[in-house]
C-alpha positions as CSV (number, residue, x, y, z in Angstrom):
1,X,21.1,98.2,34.3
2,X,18.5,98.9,31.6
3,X,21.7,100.8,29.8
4,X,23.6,97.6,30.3
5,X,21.4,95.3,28.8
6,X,20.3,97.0,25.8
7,X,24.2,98.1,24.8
8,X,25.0,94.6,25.0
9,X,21.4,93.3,23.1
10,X,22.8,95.6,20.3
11,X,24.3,93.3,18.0
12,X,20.5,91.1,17.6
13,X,19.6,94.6,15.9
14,X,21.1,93.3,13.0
15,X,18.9,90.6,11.4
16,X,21.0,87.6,9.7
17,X,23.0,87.9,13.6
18,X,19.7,87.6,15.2
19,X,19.0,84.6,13.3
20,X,22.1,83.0,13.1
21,X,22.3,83.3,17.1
22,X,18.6,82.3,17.7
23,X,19.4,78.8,15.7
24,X,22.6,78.3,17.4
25,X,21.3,78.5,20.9
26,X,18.4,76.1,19.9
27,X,21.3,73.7,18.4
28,X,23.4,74.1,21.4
29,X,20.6,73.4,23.8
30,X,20.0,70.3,21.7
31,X,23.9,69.3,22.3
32,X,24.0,69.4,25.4
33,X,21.1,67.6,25.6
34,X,22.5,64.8,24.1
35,X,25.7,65.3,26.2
36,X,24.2,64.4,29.1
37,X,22.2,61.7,27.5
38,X,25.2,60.2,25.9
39,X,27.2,60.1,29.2
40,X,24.4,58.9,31.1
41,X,23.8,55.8,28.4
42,X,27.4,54.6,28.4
43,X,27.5,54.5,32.0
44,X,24.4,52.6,32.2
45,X,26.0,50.3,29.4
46,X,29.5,49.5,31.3
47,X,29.5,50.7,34.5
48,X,32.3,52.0,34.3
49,X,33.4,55.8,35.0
50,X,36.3,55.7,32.2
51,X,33.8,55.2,29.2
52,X,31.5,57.9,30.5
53,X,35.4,60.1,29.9
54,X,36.2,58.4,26.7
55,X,32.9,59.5,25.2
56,X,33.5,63.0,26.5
57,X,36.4,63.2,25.0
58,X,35.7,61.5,21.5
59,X,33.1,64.8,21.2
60,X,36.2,67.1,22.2
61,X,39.2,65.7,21.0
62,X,38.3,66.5,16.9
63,X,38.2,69.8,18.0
64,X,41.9,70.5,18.6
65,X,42.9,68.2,16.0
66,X,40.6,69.0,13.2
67,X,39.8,72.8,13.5
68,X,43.2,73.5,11.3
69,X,42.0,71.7,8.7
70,X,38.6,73.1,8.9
71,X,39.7,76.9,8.9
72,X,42.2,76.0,6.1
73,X,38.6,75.1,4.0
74,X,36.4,78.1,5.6
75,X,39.2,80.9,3.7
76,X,38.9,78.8,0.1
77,X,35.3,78.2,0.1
78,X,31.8,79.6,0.5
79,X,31.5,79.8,4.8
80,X,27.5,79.2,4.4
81,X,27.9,75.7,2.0
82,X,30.6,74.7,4.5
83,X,28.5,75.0,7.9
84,X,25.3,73.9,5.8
85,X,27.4,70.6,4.3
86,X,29.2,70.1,8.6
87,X,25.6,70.8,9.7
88,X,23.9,67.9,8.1
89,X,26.6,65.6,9.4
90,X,25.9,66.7,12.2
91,X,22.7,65.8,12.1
92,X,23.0,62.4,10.3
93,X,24.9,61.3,13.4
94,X,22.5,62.5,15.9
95,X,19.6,60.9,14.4
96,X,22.2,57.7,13.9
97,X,22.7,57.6,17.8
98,X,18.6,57.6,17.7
99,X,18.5,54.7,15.7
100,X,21.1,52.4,17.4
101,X,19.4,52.9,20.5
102,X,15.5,52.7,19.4
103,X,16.7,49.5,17.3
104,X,18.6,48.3,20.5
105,X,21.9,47.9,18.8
106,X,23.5,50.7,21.2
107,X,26.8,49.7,22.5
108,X,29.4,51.6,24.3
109,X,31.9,51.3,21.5
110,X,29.6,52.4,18.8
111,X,28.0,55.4,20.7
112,X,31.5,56.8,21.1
113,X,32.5,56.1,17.3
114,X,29.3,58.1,16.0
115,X,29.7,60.8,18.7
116,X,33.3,61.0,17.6
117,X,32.6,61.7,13.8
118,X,29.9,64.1,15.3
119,X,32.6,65.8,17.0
120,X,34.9,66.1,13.3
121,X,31.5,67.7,11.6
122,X,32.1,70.3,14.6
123,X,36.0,70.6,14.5
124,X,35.5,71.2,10.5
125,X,32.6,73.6,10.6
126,X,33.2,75.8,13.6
127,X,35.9,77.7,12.5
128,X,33.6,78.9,9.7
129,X,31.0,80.3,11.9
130,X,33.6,82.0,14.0
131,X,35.0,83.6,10.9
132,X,31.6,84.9,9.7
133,X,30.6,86.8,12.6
134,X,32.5,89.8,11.3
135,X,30.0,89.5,7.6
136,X,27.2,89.5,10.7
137,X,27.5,92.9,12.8
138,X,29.4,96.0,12.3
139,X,32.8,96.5,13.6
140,X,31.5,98.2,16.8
141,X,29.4,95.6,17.7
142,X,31.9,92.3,17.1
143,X,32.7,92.2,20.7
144,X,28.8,92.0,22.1
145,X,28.8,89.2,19.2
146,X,31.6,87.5,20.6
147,X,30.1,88.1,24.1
148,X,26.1,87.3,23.0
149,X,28.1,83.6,21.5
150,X,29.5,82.9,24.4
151,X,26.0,83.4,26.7
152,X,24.2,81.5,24.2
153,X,26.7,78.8,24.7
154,X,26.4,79.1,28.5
155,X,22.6,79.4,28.3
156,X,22.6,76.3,26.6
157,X,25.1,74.9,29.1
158,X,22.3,75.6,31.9
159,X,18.8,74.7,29.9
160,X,20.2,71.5,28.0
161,X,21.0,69.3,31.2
162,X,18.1,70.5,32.7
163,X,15.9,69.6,29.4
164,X,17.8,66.4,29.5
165,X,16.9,65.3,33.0
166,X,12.9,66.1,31.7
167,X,13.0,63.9,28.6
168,X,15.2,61.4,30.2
169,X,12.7,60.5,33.0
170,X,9.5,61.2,31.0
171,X,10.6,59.5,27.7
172,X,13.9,57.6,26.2
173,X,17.4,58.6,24.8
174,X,15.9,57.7,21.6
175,X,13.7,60.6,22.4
176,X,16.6,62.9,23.4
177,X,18.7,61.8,20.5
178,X,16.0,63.0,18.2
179,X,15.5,65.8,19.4
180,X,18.9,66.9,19.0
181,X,19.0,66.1,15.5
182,X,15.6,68.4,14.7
183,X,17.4,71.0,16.6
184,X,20.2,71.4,14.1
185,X,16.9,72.3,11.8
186,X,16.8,75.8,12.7
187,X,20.8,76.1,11.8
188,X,20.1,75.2,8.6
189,X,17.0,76.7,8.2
190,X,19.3,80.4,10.0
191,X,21.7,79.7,7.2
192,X,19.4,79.8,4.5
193,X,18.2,82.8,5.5
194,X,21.3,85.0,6.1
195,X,24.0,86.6,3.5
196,X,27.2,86.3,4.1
197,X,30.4,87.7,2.2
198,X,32.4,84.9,0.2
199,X,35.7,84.6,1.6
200,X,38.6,86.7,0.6
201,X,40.6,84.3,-1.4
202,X,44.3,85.0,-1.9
203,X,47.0,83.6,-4.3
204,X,48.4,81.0,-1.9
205,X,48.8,77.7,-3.3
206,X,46.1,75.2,-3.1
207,X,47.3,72.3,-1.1
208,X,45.7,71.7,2.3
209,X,49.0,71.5,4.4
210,X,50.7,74.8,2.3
211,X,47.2,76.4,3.4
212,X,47.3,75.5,6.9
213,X,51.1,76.7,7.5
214,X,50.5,80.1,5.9
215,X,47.8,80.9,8.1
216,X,50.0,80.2,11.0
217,X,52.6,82.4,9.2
218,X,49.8,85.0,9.4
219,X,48.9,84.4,13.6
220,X,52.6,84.5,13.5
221,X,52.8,87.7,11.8
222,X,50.5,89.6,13.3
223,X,51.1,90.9,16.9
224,X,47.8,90.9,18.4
225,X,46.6,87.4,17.1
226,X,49.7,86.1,18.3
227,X,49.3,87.3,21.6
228,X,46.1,86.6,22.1
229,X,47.0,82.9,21.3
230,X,50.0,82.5,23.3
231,X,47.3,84.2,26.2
232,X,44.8,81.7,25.8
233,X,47.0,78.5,25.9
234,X,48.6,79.9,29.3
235,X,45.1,80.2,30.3
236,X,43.8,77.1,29.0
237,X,46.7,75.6,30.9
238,X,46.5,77.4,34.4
239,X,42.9,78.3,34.8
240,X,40.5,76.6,32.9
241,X,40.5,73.2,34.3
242,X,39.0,74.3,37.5
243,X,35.5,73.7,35.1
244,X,36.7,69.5,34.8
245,X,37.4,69.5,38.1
246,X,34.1,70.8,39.6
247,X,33.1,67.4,40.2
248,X,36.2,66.4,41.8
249,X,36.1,69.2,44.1
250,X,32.0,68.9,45.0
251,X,32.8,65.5,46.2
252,X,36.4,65.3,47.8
253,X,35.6,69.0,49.3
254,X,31.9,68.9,49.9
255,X,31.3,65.8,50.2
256,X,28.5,66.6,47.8
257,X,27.1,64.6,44.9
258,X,25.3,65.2,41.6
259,X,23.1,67.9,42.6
260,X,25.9,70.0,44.3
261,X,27.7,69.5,41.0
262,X,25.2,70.4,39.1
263,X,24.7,74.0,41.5
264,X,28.4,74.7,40.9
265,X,28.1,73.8,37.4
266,X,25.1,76.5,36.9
267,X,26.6,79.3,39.1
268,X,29.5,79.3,36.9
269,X,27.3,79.3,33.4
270,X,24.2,81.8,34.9
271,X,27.4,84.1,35.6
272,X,29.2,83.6,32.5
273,X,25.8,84.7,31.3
274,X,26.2,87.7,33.3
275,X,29.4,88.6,32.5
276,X,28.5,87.9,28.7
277,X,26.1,90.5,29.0
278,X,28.3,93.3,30.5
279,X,31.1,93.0,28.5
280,X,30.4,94.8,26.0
281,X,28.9,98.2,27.3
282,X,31.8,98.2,29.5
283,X,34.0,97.6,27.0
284,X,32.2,101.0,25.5
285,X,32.8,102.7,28.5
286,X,36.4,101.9,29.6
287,X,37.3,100.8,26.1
288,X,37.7,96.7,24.9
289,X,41.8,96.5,26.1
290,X,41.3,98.0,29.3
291,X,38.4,95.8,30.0
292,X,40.5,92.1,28.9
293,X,43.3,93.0,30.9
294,X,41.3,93.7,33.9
295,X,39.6,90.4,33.5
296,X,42.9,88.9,33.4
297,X,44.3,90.6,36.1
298,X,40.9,89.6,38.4
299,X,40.2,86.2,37.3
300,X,43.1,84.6,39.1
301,X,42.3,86.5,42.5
302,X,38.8,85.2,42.3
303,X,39.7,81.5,41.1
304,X,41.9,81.9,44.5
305,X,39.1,82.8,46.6
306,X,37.3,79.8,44.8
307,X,39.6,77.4,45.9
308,X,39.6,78.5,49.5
309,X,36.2,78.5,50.0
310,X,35.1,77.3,53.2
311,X,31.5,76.1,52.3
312,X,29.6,74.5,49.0
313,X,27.5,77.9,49.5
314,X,30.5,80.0,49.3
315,X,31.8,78.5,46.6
316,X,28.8,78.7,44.5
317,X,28.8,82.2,45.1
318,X,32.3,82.6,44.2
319,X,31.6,80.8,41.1
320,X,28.9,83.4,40.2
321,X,32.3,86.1,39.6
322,X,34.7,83.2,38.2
323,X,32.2,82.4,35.5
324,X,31.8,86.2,34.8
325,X,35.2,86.7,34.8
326,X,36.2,83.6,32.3
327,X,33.8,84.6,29.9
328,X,35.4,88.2,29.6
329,X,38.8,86.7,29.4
330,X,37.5,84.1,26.4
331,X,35.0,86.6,24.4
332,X,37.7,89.4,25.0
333,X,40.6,87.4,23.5
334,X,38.5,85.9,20.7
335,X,37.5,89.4,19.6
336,X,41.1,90.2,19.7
337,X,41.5,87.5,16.5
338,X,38.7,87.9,15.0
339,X,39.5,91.8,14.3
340,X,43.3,91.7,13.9
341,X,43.6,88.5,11.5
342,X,44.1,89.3,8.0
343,X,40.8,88.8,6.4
344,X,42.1,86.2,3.8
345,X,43.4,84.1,6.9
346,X,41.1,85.0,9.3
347,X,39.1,81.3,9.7
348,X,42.6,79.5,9.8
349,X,43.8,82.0,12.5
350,X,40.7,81.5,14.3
351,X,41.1,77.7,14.2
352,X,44.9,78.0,15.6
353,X,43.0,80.1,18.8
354,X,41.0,76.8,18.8
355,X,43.3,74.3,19.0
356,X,45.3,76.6,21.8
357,X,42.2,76.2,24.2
358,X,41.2,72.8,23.0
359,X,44.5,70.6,23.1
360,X,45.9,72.9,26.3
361,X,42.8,72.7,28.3
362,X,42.4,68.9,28.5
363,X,46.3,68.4,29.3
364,X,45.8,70.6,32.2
365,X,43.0,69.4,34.0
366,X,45.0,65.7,33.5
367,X,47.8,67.8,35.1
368,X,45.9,69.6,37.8
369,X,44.1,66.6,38.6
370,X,46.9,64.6,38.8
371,X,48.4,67.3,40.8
372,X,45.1,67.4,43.0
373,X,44.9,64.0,44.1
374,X,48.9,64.4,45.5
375,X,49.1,68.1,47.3
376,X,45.0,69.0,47.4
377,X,42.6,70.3,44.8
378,X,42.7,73.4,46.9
379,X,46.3,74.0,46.8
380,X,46.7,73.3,43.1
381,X,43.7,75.6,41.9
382,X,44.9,78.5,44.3
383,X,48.6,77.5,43.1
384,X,47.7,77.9,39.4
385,X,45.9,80.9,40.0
386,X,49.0,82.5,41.7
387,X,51.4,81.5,38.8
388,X,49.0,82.7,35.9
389,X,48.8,86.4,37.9
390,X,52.9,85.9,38.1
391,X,52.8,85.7,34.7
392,X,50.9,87.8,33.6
393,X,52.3,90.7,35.6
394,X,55.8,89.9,34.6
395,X,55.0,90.3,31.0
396,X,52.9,93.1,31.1
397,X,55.6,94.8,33.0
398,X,58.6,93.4,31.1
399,X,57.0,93.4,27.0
400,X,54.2,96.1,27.3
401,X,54.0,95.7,23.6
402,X,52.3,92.7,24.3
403,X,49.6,94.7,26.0
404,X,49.1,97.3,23.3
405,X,48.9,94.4,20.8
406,X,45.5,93.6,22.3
407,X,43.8,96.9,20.7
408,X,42.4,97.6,17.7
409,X,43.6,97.6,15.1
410,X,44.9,100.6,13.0
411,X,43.0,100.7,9.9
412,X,45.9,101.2,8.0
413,X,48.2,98.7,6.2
414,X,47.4,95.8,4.1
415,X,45.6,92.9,5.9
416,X,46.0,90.4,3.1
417,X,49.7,90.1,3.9
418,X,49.9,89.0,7.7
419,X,52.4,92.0,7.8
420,X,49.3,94.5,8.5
421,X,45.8,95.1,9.3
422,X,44.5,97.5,6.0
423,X,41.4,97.2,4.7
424,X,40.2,95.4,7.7
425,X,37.7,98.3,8.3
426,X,35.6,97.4,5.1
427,X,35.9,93.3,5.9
428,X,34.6,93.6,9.3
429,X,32.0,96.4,8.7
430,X,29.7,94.6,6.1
């Protein structure tokens, strides 16, 4: 175990990493934070369940609209100006939301309009921190990155609702709208602090829309990316949604309420943690394809047993795997961009991986819900599961070039053309 932890702790050896994930996890914690506040508020304003969805979504939506256009800027400009310039919008709209509600001009409308252009200063900046985690760590050590990211995330998941719940009671959203603003501090102060490589800037013509089509060209191109892509919308599609529908199933198979949502909600982030933190020494030991296809493989047989569960205590245990599972499915797939795109392209590619998850994901918990409320939330979920393993068997088995796709890359060829990887080895090792 000690082995375990300190191969996947590697990555924070390396000291603009280690700040660049300290400030992130503070940032996160501080959106989540707000989350929670934000939901809470506009159900308090309107009583009514839809605006506590429409203001979840006005934070998600930009991000599988706008992530195109915000790779398509990360690969022309300076990646550190860019999240410094999307950072401080960020902020401006948090402290915004504090001021509406300290002044007492909060309304339901106007929350979701300044969490929405929040949500754009995310779409446009996160692409560029994706892209630079390669300038961060060595080439070894991208997939703990990748894996570290997504515990952060999950760790901020856990400690931000709970965080919210304290400030809630003992002070005011204006308090926990605040305190999400000062919390994109340490970003900025992280991205002061760091060096990161300019962008590899190619001889493609300037226009936004030219920009964004060639680095689909280039996922096109490129075996791995695309695969990895194709992978995630099917996943996005047939698994995910079982994290939207938690509540659903606490309460119409449980017969629970918030704070049985709230343990399924934590199982599945303490063991995305887990699993965050195993990827990548087992990744070292088995080797990083054999790992992601396993997860692949697994993940539907456990979101199966999920759905059958016979007690909120099973369940939550269940949970524990699914979440450790995901999270090896996401990093692993993520990693599989991040070190086959061409380096000039390698933000826009990222933000195409983006919009996959991010536009599939909310169509199919619409769809699974939908689906949920007709034939059972336990028949869908275990239904789902059962397709995505069909799937993914019968391509394995029939195309096991997609398979292969999903290793490294060769470090041979010319990775400015889409056609190759070369000089990758140099880009990813800084």
């Amino acid at each position: 175990m000690k082995v375990l932890s300190l191969a996947s702790l590697r990555p924070l050896r390396r000291r603009d990493f280690a700040l660049v994930w300290s400030a992130a996890l503070v940032s996160n914690i501080g959106s989540w934070l707000q989350t929670v506040a934000v939901g809470v508020l506009v159900t308090e304003l309107t009583g009514q369940a839809r605006w506590t969805g429409l203001v979840a979504a006005a934070a998600f939506v930009p991000v599988g609209v706008l992530s195109p256009v915000g790779g398509a800027i990360a690969d022309r400009v300076d990646r550190r100006h860019l999240l410094l310039a999307t950072t401080v919008g960020e902020t401006v709209f948090a402290a915004l939301l504090a001021v509406l509600v300290g002044t007492g001009h909060a309304s339901a409308l106007g929350v979701t309009a300044v969490v929405f252009a929040g949500g754009c200063m995310t779409a446009l900046g996160f692409p560029a921190y994706q892209a630079i985690l390669p300038d961060l760590v060595d080439r070894d050590d991208l997939l703990g990155a990748s894996s570290l990211s997504m515990a952060q995330y999950n760790m901020g998941r856990v400690v931000g609702p709970v965080l919210a719940g304290v400030v809630l009671v003992v002070g005011s959203y204006t308090w926990a709208f605040t305190l999400n603003a000062v919390s994109y501090g340490a970003v900025m102060v992280a991205l002061l602090l760091v060096r990161i490589k300019p962008p590899v800037v190619s001889d493609e013509p300037p226009g936004l829309r030219a920009r964004i089509a060639a680095g689909a060209r280039g996922a096109r191109g490129e075996p791995g990316c695309r695969t990895a892509i194709m992978t995630i919308g099917v996943v996005a599609l047939l698994l995910s949604p079982f994290i939207a529908l938690i509540p659903a199933v606490t309460v119409k198979l449980f017969a629970g309420g918030e704070g049985a949502t709230s343990l399924l909600i934590g199982a599945q982030g303490v063991g995305a943690v887990a699993g965050a933190l195993s990827v990548a020494p087992l990744a070292g030991r088995f080797g990083r394809r054999r790992v992601l296809v396993a997860d692949l493989l697994v993940l539907p047989f456990l979101l199966a047993a999920y759905a059958v569960a016979p007690t909120l205590a099973v369940a939550t245990v269940v949970l524990v795997a699914v979440g450790a599972a995901y999270v090896g499915v996401l990093s692993g797939l993520g990693t599989v961009v991040q070190l086959r795109a061409p380096a000039a392209l390698r933000a826009r590619v990222l933000s195409l991986y983006m919009v996959a998850l991010g536009i599939v994901y909310p169509l199919g918990a619409v769809l699974q819900g939908a689906l949920g409320d007709r034939l059972g939330l336990r028949t869908v979920t275990g239904g789902c599961a059962a397709l995505f393993l069909t799937v993914v068997v019968a391509a394995g088995l029939a195309r096991p070039d997609l398979v292969a796709a999903l290793d490294d890359p060769m470090p041979t060829g010319d990775s400015s053309t889409g056609q190759g990887v070369a000089d990758r080895h140099q880009d990813v090792s800084s």
